[in-house]
C-alpha positions in Angstrom: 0.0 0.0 0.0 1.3 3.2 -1.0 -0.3 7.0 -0.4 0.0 8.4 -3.5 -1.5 12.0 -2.5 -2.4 14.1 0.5 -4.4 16.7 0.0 -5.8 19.0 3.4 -8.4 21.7 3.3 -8.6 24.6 6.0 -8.1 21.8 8.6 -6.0 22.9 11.6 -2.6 24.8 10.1 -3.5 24.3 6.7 -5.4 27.2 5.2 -6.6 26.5 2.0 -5.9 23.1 0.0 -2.1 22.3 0.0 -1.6 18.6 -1.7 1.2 16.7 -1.0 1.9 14.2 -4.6 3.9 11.2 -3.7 5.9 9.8 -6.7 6.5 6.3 -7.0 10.2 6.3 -6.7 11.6 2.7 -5.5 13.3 5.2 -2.5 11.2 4.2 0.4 11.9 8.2 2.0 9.9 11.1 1.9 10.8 14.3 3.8 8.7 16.6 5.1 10.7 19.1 6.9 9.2 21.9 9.1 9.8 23.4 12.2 8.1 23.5 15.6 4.5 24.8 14.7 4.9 24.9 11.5 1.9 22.0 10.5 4.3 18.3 10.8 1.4 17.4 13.5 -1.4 18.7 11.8 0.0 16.8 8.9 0.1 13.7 10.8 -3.2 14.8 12.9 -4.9 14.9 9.3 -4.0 11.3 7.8 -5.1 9.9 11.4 -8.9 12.0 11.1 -8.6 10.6 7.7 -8.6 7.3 8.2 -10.1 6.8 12.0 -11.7 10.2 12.7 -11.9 11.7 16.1 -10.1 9.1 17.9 -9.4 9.0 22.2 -5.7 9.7 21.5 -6.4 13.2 19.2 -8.6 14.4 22.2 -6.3 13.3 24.7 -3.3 16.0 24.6 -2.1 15.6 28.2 -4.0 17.1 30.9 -6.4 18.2 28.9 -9.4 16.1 27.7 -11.6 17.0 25.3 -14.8 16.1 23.8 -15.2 15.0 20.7 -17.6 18.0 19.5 -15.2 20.1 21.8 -12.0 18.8 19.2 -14.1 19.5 16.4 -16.2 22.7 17.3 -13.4 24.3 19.6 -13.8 24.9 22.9 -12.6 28.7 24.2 -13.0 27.6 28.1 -10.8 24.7 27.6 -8.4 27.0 25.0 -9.0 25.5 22.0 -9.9 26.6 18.6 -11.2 23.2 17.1 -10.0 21.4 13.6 -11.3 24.0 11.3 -8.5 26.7 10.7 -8.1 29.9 12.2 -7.6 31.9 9.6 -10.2 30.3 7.1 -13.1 30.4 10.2 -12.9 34.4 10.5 -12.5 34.4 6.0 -16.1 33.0 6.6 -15.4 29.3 5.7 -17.1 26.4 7.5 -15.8 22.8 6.1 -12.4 20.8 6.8 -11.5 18.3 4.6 -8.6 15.9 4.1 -8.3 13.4 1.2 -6.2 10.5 0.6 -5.5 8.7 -3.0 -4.1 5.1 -1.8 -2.7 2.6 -4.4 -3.6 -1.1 -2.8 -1.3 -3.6 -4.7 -3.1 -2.1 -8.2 -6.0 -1.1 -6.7 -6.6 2.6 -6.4 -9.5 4.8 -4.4 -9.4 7.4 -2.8 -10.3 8.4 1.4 -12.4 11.6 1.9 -13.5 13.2 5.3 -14.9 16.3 6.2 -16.2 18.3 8.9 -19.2 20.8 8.8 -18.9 23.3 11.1 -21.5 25.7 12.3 -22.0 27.2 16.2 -21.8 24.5 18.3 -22.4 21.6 15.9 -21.0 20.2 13.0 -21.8 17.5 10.3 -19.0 14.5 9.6 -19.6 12.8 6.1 -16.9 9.9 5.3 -16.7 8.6 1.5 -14.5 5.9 -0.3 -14.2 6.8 -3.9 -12.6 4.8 -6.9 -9.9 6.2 -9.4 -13.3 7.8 -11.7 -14.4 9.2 -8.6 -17.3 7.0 -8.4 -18.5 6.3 -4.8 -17.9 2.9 -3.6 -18.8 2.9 0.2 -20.0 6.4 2.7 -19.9 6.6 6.1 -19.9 2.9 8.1 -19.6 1.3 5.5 -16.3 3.2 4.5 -15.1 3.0 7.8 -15.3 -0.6 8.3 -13.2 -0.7 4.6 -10.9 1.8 5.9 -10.2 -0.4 9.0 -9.9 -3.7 7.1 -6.9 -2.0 5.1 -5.7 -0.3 8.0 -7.3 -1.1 11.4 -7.2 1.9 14.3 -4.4 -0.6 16.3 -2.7 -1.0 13.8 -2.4 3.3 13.1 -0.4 3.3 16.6 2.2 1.2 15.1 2.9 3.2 11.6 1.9 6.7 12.2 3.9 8.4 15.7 5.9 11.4 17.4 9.3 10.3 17.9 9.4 11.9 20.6 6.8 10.4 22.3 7.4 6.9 21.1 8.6 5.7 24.4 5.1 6.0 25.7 4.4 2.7 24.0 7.0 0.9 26.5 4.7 2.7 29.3 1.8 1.2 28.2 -0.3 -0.6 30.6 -0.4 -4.3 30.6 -3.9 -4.7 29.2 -3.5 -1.9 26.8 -0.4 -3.3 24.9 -1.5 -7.2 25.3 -5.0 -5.6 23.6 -3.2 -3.9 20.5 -0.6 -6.7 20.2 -3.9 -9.4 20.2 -5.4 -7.3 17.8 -2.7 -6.4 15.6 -2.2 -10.5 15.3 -5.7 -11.4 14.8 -6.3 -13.3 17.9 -9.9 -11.1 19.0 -11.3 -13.6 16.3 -11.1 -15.6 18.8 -12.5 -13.4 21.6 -15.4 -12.7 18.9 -16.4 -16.1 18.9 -16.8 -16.5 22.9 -18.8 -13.3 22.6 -21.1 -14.2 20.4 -21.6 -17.8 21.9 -22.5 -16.2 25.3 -24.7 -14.4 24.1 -26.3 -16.8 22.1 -26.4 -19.0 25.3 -28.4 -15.8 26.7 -30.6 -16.0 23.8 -31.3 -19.6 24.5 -32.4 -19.2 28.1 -34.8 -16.3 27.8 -36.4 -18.3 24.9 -36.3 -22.2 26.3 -36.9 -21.8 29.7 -40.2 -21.2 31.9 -41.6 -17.1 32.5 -40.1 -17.6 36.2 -36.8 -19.0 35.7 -36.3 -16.8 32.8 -37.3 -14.1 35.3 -34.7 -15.4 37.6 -32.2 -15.8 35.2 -32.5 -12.4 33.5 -32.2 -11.1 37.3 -28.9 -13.0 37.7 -27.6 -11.8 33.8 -28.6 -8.4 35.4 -26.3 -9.1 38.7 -23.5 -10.2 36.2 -23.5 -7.2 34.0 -23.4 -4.9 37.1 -20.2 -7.3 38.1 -18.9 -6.7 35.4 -19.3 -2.7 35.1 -18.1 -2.5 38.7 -15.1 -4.5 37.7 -14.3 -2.7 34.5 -14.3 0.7 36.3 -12.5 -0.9 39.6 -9.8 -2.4 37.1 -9.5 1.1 35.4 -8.9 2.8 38.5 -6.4 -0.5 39.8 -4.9 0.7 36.2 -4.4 4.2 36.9 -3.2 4.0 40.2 -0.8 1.2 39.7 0.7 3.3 36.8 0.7 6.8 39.3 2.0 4.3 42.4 5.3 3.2 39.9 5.5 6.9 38.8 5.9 7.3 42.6 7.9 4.9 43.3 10.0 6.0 40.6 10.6 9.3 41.2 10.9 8.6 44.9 14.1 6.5 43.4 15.5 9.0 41.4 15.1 11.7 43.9 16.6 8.9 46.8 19.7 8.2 44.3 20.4 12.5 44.0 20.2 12.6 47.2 22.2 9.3 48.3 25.0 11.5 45.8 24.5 14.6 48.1 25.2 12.7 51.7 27.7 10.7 50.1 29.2 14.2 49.1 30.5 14.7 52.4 30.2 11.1 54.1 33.7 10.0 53.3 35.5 13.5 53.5 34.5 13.7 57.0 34.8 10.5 57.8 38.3 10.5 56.7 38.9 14.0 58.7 37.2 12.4 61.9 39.2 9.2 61.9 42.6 11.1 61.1 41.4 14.2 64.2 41.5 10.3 66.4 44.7 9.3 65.6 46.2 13.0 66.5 44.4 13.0 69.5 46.0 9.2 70.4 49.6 10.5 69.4 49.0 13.5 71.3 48.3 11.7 74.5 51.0 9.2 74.1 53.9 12.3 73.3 52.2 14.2 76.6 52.7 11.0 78.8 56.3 11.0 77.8 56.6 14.9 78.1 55.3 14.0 82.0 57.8 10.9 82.2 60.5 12.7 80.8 60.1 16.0 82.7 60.2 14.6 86.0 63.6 12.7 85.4 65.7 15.0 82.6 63.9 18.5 83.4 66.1 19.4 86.4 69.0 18.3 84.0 68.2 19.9 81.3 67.5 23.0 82.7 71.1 23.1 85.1 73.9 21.8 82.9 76.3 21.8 85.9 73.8 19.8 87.5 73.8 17.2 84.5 77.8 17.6 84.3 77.7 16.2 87.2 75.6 13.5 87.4 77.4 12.2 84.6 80.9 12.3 86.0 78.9 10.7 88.9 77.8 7.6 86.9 81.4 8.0 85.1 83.1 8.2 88.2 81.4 5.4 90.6 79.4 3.3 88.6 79.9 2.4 85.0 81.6 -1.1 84.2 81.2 -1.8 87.9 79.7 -5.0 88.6 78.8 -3.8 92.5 78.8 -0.1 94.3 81.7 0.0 96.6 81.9 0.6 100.2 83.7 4.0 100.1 80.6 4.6 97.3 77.7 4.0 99.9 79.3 6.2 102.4 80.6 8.9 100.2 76.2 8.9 99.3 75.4 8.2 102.8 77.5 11.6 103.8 76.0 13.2 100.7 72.2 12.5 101.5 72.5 13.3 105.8 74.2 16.7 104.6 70.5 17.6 103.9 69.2 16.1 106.9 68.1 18.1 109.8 70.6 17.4 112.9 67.5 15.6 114.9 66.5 13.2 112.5 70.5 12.3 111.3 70.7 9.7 114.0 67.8 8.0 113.3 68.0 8.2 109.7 71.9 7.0 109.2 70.5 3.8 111.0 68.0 3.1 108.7 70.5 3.3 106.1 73.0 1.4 107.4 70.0 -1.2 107.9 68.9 -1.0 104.3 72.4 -0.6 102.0 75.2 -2.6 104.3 72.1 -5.6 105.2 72.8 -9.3 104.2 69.7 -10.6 104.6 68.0 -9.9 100.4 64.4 -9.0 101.8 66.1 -5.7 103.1 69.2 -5.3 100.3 68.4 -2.4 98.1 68.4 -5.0 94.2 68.1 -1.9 92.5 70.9 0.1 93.5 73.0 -1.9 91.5 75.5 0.1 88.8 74.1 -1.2 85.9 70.8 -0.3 86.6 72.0 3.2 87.5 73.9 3.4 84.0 70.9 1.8 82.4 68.2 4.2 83.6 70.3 7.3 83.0 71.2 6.3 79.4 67.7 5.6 79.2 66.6 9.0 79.8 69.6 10.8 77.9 68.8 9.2 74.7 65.2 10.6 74.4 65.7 13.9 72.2 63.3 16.2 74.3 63.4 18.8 71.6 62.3 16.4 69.0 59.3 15.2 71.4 58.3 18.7 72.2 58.3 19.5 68.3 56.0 16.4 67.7 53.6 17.4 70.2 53.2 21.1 68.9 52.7 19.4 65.7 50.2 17.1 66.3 48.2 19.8 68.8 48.0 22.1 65.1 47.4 19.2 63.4 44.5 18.4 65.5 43.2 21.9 65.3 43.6 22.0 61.4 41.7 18.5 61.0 38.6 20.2 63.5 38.9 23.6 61.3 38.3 20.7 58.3 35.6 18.9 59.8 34.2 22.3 60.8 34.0 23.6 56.9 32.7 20.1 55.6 29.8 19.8 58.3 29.0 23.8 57.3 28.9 22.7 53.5 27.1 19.8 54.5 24.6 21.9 56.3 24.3 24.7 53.5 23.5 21.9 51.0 21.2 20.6 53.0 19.7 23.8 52.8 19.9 24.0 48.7 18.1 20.7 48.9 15.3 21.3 52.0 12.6 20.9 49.3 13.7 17.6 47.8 14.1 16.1 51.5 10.7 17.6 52.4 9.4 16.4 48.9 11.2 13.0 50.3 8.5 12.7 53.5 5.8 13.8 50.8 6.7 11.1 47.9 6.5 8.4 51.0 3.2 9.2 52.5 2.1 9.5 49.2 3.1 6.1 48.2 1.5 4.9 51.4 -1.7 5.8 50.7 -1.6 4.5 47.4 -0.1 1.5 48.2 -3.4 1.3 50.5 -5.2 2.6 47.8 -4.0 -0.3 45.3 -4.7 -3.2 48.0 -8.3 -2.0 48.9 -8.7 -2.2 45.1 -7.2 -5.3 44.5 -9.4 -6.8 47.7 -12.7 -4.9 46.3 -12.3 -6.8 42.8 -11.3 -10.4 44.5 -14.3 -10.1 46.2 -16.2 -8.7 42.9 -14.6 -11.8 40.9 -15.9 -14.2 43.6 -19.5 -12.4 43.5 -19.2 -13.3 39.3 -18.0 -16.8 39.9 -21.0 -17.5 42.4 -23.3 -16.1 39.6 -22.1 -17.4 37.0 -22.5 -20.6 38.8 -25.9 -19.8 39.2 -27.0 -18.9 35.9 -25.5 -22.5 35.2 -27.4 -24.3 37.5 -30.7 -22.8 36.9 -30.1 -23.0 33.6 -28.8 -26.3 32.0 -30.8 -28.4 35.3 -34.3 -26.8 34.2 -34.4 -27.2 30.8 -37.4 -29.1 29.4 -36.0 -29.3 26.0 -32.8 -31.9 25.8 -32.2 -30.1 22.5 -31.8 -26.9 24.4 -29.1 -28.2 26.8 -27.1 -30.0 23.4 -27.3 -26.4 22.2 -26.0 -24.6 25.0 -23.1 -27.4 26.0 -22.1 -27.3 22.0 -21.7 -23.8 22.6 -19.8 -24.2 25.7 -17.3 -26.4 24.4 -17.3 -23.8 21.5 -16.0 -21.2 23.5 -13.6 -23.6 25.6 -11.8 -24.8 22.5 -11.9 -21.3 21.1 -9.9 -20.1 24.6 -8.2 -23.0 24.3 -6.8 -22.2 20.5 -5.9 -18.6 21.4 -3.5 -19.4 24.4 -2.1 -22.1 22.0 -1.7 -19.2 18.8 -0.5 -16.7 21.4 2.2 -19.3 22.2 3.2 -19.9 18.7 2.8 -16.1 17.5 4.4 -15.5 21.0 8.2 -16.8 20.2 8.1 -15.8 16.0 7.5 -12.3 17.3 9.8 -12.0 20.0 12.6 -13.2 17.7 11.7 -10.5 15.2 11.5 -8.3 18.0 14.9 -8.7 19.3 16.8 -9.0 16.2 15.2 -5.4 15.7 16.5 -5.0 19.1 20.4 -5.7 18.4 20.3 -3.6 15.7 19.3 -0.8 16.7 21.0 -0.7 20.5 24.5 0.8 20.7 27.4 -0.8 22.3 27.1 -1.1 26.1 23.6 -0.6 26.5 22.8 -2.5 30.2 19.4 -4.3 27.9 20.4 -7.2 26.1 17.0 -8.4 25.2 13.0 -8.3 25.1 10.6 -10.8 26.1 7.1 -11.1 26.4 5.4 -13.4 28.9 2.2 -15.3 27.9 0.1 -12.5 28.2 2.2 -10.2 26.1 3.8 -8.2 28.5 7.1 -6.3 27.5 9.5 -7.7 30.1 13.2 -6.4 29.4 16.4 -8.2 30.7 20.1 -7.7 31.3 23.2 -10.1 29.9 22.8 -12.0 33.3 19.1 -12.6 32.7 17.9 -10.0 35.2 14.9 -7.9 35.1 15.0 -4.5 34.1 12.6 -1.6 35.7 11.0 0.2 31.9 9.6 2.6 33.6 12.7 3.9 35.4 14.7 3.6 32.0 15.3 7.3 30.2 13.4 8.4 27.7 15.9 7.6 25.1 16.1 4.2 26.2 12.2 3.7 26.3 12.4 5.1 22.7 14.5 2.6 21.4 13.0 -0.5 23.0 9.5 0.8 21.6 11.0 1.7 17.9 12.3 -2.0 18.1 8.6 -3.0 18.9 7.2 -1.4 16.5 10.2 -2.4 13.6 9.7 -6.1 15.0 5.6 -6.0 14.9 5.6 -4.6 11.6 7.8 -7.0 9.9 5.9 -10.1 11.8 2.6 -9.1 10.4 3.8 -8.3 7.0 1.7 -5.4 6.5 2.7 -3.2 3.5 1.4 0.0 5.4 3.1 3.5 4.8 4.7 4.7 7.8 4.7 8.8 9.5 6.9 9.7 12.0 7.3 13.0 13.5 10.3 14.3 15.4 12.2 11.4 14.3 14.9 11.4 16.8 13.0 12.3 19.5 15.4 11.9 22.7 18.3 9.6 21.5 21.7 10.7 22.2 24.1 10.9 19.1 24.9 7.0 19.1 21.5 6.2 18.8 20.4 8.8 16.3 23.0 7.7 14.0 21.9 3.8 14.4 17.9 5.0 13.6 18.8 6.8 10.8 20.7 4.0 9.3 18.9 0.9 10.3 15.6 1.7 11.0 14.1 4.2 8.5 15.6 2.8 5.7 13.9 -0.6 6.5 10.7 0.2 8.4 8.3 0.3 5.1 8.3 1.0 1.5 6.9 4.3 2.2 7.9 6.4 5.1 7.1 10.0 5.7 9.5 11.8 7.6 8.7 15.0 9.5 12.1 16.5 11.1 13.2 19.9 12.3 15.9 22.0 10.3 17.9 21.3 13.3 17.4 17.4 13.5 19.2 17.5 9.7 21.9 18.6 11.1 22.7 15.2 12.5 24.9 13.5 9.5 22.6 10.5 9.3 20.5 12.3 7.0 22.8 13.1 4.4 23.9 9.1 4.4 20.1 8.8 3.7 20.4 10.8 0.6 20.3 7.9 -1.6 17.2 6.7 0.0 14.7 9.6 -0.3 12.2 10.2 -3.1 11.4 13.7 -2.4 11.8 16.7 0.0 8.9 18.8 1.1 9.8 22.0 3.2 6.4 23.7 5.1 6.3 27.3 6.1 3.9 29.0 8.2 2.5 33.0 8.5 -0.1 33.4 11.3 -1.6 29.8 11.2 -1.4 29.5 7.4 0.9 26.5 6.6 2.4 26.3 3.4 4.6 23.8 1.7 7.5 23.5 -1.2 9.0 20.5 -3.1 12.6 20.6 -3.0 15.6 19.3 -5.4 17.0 16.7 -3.5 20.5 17.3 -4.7 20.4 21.0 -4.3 18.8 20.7 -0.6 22.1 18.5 0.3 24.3 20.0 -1.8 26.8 22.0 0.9 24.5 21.5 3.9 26.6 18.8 5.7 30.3 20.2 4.5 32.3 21.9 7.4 
């Protein structure tokens, strides 16, 4: 399939008709270059209302919700102007159009839509014309045709922002497992158990008695209520899971800047406090020396005749004597009673006479022995006092430099504590918040257990009042053919999902390696049984998507996409706006090279001026078919084909 011409009508930037001709050059590329506001998404926004209309994600732009008469109309309360443009509204124009001529493998029509708009109401009229321009199908008829070529799942896949791409990694569970079912066929299957039930529905108002059938419509009643209730419980399970893990996200990224911030200072000043201990230790050990030392060398240091002395002394008497002599003792004896008073001499030189001349060893002085004497002495003279007093100055300054330190780091760590008093406030506010949804999520999860056991009782009800009261036995073969109808079709679905499951995945990730630069930490894509995107590491571990950057989402989702379309082999023209979205230069570079070139046989193209500036695009040159520039003057877009030669020629040379 191939669009061959886009032509849009006063719809959104585009005032008056501007047509885009495709040729049918074998180069799969087209560019369509513009910059922000300019008209790339109301050029994208137009093919979609083309082919789908006013769908939920057109009316969905962020916060904002809007009806679909709102998107169409406009809205002033809700600041916006509707799809007819600007300009053309206050010229006096009331209809939007868009048209698109489509070559189908040989077969070529034609896709027109357009709006009516008066005040506060409009009029939508949908047509499917051949290449005469003769009708072939209006309204629902066209849009069932227009979904059989191109079904509204599978838009998602072929027509995108780059930019916003990743959003398909963030999809809920059931919303990606839905497209991924239908984009492979499998609600066929779900079709079939719908219809069955109801015709089992059918069958029970018409076979059994008024009263049961009473009773029974009462239960169906019960079920359906069940059923709404659990449909807008799950919703709302949904949407606060998806805020919860937004919570619990940022919560991590905010816990991992701030983990930086403590860490900042943690080892700094533990270093500094463990450094101001082992100053403080040497300090006491040199001032308990000081103390030793003083008591014993002070007095000699401070009278040199004093320590000339002594050391004659110990010259004199006592060294390389192996016991003091008599004439010694005495010589000390006379010594120490020449500072004795006269009374206590007598008494005194017979206590030393006791305790120095003695035999017996419990009163000998063992001590007083010369080498002891020369021992202690040399033991105090080689200490170098100056050395130990030098030490000790040091390591008192070096113990008031390390607290000056620890002062300044526990101030810095303090002032950015400051800088950051909202993100640790925002810290206590992230974790009540996840609290109460955390409570919010289990009351949930408990209301729709108890809901789901409610439906099984029911259910088991209808059954029983059902198949055990009916009077016809060809009523009860009707209803168990159709149960074991919609058994086997469950049956075949889990076993096509299975099958479908491990052919897509591989497409998936050799997508994957392609377009993943060198040490990424994601080494693969898997999907579980349900079609969940799980993503894992080298070692097999699991990987948080939502936590992953943008980028990162943006590639796993473009692989998706690359793998999904080549699985289904769907020949489907593909639009992609902003084309490199978020990727960092590694990744831009791989896109540009792997992906476009590959993704379909036509592919649209809607970058920036400053998105060609990446080099990719001129390696591309030999893959586009032709260059469209837009321009826009006060909501007017217009557009111009370029040469393709001249547009590259000197853009990329330095």
């Amino acid at each position: 399939m191939r669009f061959n011409g886009i032509t849009i009508k006063d719809l959104f930037s585009y005032q008056g008709e501007v047509t885009f001709d495709f040729n049918d050059s074998n180069n799969p590329i087209s560019l369509i270059i513009g910059e922000n506001g300019f008209g790339k998404t109301s050029f994208i926004n137009s093919v979609k209302i083309a082919l789908h209309g006013v769908t939920k994600d057109l009316i969905s732009m962020g916060e904002l919700v809007l009806s679909k008469q709102d998107y169409i109309v406009g809205n002033r309360n809700k600041n916006f102007s509707g799809v007819l443009n600007r300009v053309s509204k206050l010229n006096g124009a009331n209809k939007a159009s868009v048209k698109i001529k489509v070559d189908d493998s040989g077969e070529s029509f034609y896709i027109y839509r357009e709006y009516i708009v008066g005040n506060n109401t409009y009029n939508e009229n949908l047509s499917v014309y051949d290449e005469d321009d003769n009708l072939i199908y209006s309204d629902i008829e066209a849009q069932d045709f227009i979904n059989y070529k191109i079904s509204p799942t599978l838009a998602k896949f072929f027509f995108f922002d780059g930019e916003k791409i990743q959003t398909i990694a963030d999809f809920s569970k059931d919303e990606f497992r839905q497209m991924l079912e239908d984009v492979l066929e499998l609600d066929i299957y779900d079709q079939l158990i719908t219809d069955s039930t109801s015709v089992i529905k059918k069958i029970n108002k018409s076979e059994l008695d008024a009263k049961l059938q009473e009773y029974v419509s009462q239960k169906e009643k019960e079920l359906e209520e069940i059923d709404l209730k659990l449909g807008t419980l799950s919703n709302e399970l949904e949407e606060e899971r998806l805020e919860l893990n937004q919570l619990l996200t940022d919560q991590k990224d905010l816990d991992r800047a701030l983990s930086k911030l403590k860490s900042k200072h943690k080892k700094p000043l533990e270093t500094a406090k463990a450094e101001l201990l082992k100053y403080e230790e040497e300090k006491e050990e040199y001032q308990r020396k000081f103390k030793e030392i003083s008591y014993m060398q002070l007095p000699l240091l401070l009278n040199k005749k004093l320590k000339q002395s002594v050391e004659k002394d110990i010259e004199t008497n006592y060294k390389g004597n192996v016991t003091i002599s008599q004439n010694i003792i005495n010589l000390k004896k006379k010594e120490f009673l020449s500072h004795i008073g006269t009374e206590q001499k007598e008494s005194i030189e017979s206590i030393f006479d006791k305790v120095f001349n003695s035999d017996e060893n419990r009163q000998s002085v063992v001590f007083a022995d010369p080498e002891k004497i020369e021992h202690q002495y040399n033991t105090f003279k080689d200490v170098d006092f100056p050395e130990l007093v030098n030490n000790l100055i040091y390591t008192k300054d070096k113990i008031v430099q390390t607290q000056n330190e620890i002062y300044h780091l526990e101030q810095s760590h303090q002032n950015d504590q400051k800088e950051y008093q909202k993100e640790f406030e925002r810290v206590k506010v992230l974790a009540e918040s996840i609290g109460q949804r955390k409570a919010k999520v289990e009351a949930l999860e408990s209301q729709i257990d108890t809901l789901e056991y409610e439906k099984r009782e029911v259910e088991k009800e209808i059954g029983r009042s059902t198949i055990k009261e009916y009077k016809n036995s060809l009523a009860k073969l009707k209803v168990k053919s159709l149960e074991s109808t919609i058994e086997v079709a469950k049956q075949m679905k889990i076993k096509i999902k299975e099958d479908k499951k491990e052919i897509l995945e591989s497409s998936i990730n050799v997508k994957f390696n392609l377009l993943k630069k060198d040490g990424y930490e994601a080494d693969s894509i898997q999907l579980d049984n349900d079609f969940n995107i799980n993503v894992y590491d080298k070692d097999m571990n699991p990987m948080d998507i939502l936590s992953s950057s943008s980028g990162q989402k943006q590639i796993i989702a473009t692989a998706l996409i690359w793998g999904i379309s080549e699985y289904i082999s769907e020949d489907i023209p593909m639009i992609i706006d902003t084309p490199l979205g978020r990727l960092d230069e590694k990744n831009q570079s791989l896109i540009l090279n792997q992906f476009y070139p590959n993704a379909s046989k036509q592919v649209l193209i809607l970058p920036t001026p400053s998105e060609l500036r990446h080099e990719g695009f001129k390696e591309l040159q030999g893959e586009i078919s032709q260059i469209f520039t837009l321009a826009n003057k006060g909501s007017a877009t217009t557009m111009q084909e370029k040469n393709i030669a001249e547009f590259f020629d000197g853009r990329y040379t330095k």
